[in-house]
N, C-alpha and C positions, 0 to 999 in steps of 0.2 A: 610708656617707657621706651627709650632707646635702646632695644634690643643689641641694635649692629658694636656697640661699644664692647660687648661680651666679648666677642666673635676675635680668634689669634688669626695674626696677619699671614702665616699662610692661608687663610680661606680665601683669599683672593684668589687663588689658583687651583678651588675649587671649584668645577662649574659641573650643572646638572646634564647626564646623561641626554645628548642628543637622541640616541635610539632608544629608550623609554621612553620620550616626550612622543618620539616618533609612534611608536607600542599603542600609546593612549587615544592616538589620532586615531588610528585604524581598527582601534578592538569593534566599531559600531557593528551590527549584523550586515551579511552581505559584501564584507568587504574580502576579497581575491587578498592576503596577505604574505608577500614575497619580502617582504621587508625581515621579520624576525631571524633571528638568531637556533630558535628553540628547536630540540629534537619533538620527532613526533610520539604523540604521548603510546601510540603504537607500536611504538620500540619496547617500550617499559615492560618487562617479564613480571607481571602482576601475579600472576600464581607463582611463581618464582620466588618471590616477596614476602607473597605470603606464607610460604612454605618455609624457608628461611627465617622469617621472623618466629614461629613458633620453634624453629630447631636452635636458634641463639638463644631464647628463654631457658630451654629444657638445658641447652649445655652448656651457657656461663651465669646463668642463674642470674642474683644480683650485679656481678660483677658487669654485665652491659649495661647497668645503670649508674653506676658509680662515675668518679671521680677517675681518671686515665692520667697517663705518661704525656706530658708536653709532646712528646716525638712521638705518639701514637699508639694505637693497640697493638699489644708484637703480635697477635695471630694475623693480623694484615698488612705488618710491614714484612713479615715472611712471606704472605703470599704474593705480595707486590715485587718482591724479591726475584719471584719465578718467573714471573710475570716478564717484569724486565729482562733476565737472562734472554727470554724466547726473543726478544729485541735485539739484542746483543748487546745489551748494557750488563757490565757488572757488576751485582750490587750485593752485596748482604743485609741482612733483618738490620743491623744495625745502621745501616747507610740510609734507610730508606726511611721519610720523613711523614707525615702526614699533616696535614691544613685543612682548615674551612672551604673548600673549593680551590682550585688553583689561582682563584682570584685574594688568597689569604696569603699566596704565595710572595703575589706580586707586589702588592702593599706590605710585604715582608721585606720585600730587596730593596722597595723605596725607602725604606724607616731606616734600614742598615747601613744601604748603601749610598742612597745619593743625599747630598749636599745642598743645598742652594745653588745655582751655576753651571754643577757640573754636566758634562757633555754625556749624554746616552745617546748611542748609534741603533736607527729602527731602521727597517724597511718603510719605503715610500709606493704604494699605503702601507699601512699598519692594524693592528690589531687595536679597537679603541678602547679594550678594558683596563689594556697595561698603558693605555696614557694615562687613562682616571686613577687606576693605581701609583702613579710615579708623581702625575702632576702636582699635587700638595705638598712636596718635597722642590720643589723650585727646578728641576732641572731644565737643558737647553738640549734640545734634542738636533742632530744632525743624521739627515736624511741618507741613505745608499740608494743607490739606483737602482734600478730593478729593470728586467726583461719576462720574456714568458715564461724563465725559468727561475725566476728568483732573482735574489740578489746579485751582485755583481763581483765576484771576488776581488779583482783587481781596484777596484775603488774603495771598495773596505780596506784595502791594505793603503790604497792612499788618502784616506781619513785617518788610519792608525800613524801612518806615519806623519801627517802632518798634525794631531789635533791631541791634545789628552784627551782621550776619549777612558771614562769608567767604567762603563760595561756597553757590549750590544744584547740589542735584544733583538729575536728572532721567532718567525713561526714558519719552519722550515717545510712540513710536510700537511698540504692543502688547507693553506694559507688562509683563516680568515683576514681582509677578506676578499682575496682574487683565487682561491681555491688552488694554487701553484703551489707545485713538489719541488724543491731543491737538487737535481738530480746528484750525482754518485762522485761526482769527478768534481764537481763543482764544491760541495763538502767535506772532499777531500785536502783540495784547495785554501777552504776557512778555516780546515784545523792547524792547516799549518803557518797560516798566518797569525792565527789565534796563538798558539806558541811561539812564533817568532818575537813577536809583541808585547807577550805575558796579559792577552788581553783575558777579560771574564764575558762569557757570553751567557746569554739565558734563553734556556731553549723550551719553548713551549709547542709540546706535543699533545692534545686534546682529539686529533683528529685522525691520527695514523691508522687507528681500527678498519675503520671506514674505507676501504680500498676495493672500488667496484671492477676494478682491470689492472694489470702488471703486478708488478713485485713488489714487495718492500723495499726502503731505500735504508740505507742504516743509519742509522740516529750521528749526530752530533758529538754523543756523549760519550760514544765508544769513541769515535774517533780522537779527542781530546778531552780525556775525563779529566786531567786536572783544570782544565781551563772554561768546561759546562757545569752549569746548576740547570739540569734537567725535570722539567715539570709537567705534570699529566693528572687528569683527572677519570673517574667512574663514569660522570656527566651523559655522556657522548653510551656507554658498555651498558649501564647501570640504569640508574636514572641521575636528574640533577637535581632534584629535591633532597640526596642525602648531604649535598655538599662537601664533598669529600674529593681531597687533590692529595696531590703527593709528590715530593721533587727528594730526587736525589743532589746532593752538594760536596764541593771537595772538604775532607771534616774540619779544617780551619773557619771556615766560614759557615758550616752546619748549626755550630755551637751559638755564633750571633744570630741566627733565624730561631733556633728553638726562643734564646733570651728573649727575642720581640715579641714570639708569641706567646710567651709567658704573660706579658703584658695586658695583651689584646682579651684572649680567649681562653686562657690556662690548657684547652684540648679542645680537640674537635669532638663532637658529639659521639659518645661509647660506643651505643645502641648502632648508630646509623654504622659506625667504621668495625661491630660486629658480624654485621648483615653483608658487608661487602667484600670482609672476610671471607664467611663461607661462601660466600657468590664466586669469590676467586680461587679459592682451592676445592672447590666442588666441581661436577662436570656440568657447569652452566655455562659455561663463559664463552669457550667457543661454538657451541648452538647458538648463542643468543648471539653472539654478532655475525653467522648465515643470515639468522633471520631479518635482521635491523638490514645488511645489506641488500638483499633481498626486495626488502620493503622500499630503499632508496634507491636502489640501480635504476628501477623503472620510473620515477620519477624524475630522475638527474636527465635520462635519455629523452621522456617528455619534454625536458626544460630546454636543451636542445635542439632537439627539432622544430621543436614554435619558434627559438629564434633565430634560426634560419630560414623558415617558414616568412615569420612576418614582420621581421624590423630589416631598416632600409640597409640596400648593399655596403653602406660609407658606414655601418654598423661590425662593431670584432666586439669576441668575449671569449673566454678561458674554458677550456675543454678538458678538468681535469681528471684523471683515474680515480678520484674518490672525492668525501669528505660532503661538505654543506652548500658550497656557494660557489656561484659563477660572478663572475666580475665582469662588466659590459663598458664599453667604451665606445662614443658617441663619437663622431666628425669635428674638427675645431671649431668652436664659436657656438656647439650646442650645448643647451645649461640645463643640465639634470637636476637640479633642485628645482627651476619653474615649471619643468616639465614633470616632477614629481608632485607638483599641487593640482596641477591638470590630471593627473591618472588618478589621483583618490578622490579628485567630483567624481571618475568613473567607476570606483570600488575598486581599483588596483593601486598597491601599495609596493615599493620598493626604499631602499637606503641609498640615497645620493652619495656619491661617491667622494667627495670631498672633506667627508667628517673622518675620513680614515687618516688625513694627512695632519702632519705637524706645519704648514703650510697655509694660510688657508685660500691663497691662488693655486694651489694643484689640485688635479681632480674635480676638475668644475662641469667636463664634458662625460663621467663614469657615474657605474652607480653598482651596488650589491642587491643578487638576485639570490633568496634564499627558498631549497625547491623540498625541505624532509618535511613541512609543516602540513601542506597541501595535496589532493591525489592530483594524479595525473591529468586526469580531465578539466581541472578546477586550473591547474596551472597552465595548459592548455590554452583554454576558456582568457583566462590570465594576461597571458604574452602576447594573444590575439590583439586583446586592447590595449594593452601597452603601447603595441605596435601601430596600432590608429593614432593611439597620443601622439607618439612620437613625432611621427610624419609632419605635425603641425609646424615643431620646435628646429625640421631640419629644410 
């Protein structure tokens, strides 16, 4: 039978995750894996979990197995609530939304918001969940330029002024995936363009915890609440296996994300968004992210120093205060994808740099270095050989 006749003509703008294909290559034993995404499962407060999980049985009984609110459990959009405040977001129980991971989030804004055609403004590179998210909705994405700090204000305002543009989207604070903060003055700058314009932005924050040096920088959301639909997940605090995200939205447009997800998933799972409940209004949360950063600072600093150590001078990469990934960028004329088939004959794996772009001529000479999976010595060990590959490719 002719399966493909089933299939609706957006699936043509379906396509299979490049970094799970990628995942599959490298799972073999032995293999140096810089490529992933994943937090280390060494972050995960297992006693923590488990403690937690018997204290949600004994104190919502059935009711963490039940059937829940579209918009989520209120004991954890309270605590989410607080949560945010320490951000500087201001939110109430009621503001605060809960999803399947923040990736429920995003395939929320695509279902709502975009059209066939229409223009979404990303960072060049970009975050490649929220393209799988948005792509099956047909949109045309236009690129902003970017430096070692992010985005470019001045050019976002001359896309807004030249382009209908729908909404941007952004990952403002260490950046999957060039690890880059937005700095203070520069976001101050987007909010105001962002209201000049009446534009809507989407601000995904997954990663702010994570800050191995400096300050916080403040969100987006404060700065221009009615113009952000701010999003964040446990993932990163928590674990990722509860799948649990949460975005704040101005409430006109709140009310069309619960309706999609009505849809999809009727709630996000009770059980799992009880547990993360009391994770967050317990005294866990800031212990548990000393520890997580703890566990990364030294790694991030390994990751570092080997590529300075051993990849060639015509070689630059992003040096950020926190978060997952380093971004590397190669000399003109060197191709990170050939030279990323040469490093896994050697057991080292990375993400070529060109799958982040909407483009697919940019990003041909970069590639994503991710250091919370591996220890220090292994990533070490790691960059050494990288840096043999390289050498061949420059």
């Amino acid at each position: 039978m002719d399966y493909q006749k089933f299939l609706a003509k957006r699936t043509v703008n379906i396509k299979a995750s490049v970094i799970r294909e990628i995942l599959k290559i490298i799972s073999k034993p032995g293999m140096i894996s810089l490529a992933g995404g994943l937090p280390s499962p060494d972050s995960f407060p297992l006693e923590t979990i488990a403690e937690l999980a018997t204290l949600v049985i004994k104190k919502y009984g059935s009711k963490a197995f039940q059937y829940s609110d579209t918009e989520g459990f209120a004991p954890l959009r309270a605590a989410l609530a607080d949560y945010l405040r320490k951000k500087e977001i201001s939110a109430t129980t009621d503001d605060v939304c809960i999803t399947s991971g923040s990736q429920g989030l995003l395939d929320g804004i695509g279902k709502v918001f975009i059209s066939e055609g229409d223009k979404i403004a990303v960072e060049a590179p970009t975050y490649i969940g929220a393209l799988q998210a948005f792509n099956s909705y047909g949109p045309e994405y236009v690129c902003i330029k970017t430096d070692e700090n992010g985005i470019i204000p001045e050019h976002l305002e001359e896309i807004l002024k030249n382009q209908p543009v729908k909404l941007v989207y952004l990952v403002p604070t260490f950046q999957n995936p060039t690890g880059r903060t937005l700095p203070l003055d520069r976001r101050q700058q987007i909010a105001e363009i962002l209201q000049k314009y009446e534009t809507l932005l989407v601000e995904d924050d997954p990663y702010s915890d994570l800050r191995y040096r400096g300050e916080p920088v403040t969100p987006l959301k404060a700065l221009a609440p009615q113009n952000v639909i701010y999003t964040s997940t446990v993932s990163k605090i928590l674990a990722p296996g509860f799948r649990t995200g949460f975005y704040v939205a101005p409430p006109e447009l709140k009310t069309w994300l619960i309706r999609a997800k009505q849809g999809v998933d009727l709630h996000t799972g009770t059980y799992a968004q009880a547990i993360a409940a009391e994770y967050l209004s317990g005294d866990y949360l800031e212990k548990q992210i000393k520890k997580i950063i703890a566990l990364y600072r030294p790694k991030q600093e390994a990751i570092l120093e080997a590529l300075a150590e051993y990849l060639p001078a015509s070689f630059k990469w992003s040096k950020p205060d926190g978060g997952m990934f380093i971004w590397v960028a190669g000399p003109p004329g060197f191709d990170a994808e050939a030279c990323y088939y040469k490093a896994v004959e050697q057991n080292v794996a990375y993400v070529p740099g060109r799958y982040f772009f909407t483009c697919p001529e940019e990003g041909l000479e970069t590639m994503r270095l991710n250091f919370s999976m591996c220890d220090a010595d292994t990533i070490r060990k790691g960059i050494k050989i990288l840096g043999d590959v390289v050498k061949a490719f420059v």
